[in-house]
N, C-alpha and C positions, 0 to 999 in steps of 0.2 A: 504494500500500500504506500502511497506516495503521501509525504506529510510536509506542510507549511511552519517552518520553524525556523530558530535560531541559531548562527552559526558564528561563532566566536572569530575575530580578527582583532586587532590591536595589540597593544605593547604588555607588559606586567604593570599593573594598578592603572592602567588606562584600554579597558576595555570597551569594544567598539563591535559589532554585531551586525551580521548583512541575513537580510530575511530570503530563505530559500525554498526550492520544489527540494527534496530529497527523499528517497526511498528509506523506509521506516529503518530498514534495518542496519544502513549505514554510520557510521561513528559521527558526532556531532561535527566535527569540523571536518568531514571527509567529502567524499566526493557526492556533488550538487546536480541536479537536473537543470535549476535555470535561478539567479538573481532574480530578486523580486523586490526587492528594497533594503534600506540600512536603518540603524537604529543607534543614536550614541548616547549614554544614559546620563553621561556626566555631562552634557551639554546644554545649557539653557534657552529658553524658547521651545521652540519647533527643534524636535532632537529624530524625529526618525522622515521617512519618505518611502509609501507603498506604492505599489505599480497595480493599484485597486483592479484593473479590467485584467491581467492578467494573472490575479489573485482568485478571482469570481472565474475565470477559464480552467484554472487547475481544480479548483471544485467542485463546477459541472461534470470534469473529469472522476469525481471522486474523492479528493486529495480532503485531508483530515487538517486542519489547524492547531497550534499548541493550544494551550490558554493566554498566552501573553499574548503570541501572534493576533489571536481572536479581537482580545482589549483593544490593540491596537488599530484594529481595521474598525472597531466599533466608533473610536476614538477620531479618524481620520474620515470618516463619513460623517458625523456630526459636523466636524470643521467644514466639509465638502459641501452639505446642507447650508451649515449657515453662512457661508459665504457666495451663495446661489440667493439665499433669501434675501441678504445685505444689497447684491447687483439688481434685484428684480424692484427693489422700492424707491 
């Protein structure tokens, strides 16, 4: 099964994170199906960036979300929403 998750990149004590397709059974930082966004947790503001329409394609597929992944897409579609309701008034 193909799952949407977290895959560690960065330095020691400066950890940085690119959200990917990967097959369940692969090792967390191993080998990826496709980028789908990043995530920097120590950064302030706007810390991560999803590639939403190719998120919603790997799931038609099937593909499973973590739980953070999930947060985060819940998280970046409210922003999406209300910055569509901000342009429309």
């Amino acid at each position: 099964m193909v799952k949407i998750r977290l895959r560690r990149t960065g330095c020691k004590n400066h950890a940085a994170y690119r959200v990917v397709a990967a097959d369940e059974r692969s090792p967390r930082d191993g080998k990826f199906l496709e980028i789908l966004g990043w995530y920097e947790p120590t950064r302030e503001g706007v810390n991560f960036k999803l590639k939403l329409d190719r998120i919603a394609e790997w799931q038609s597929k099937g593909a499973q979300m973590s739980e953070t992944v999930a947060s985060m897409v819940r998280r970046a579609k409210r922003a999406e929403a209300a910055e569509s309701s901000d342009v429309s008034v």
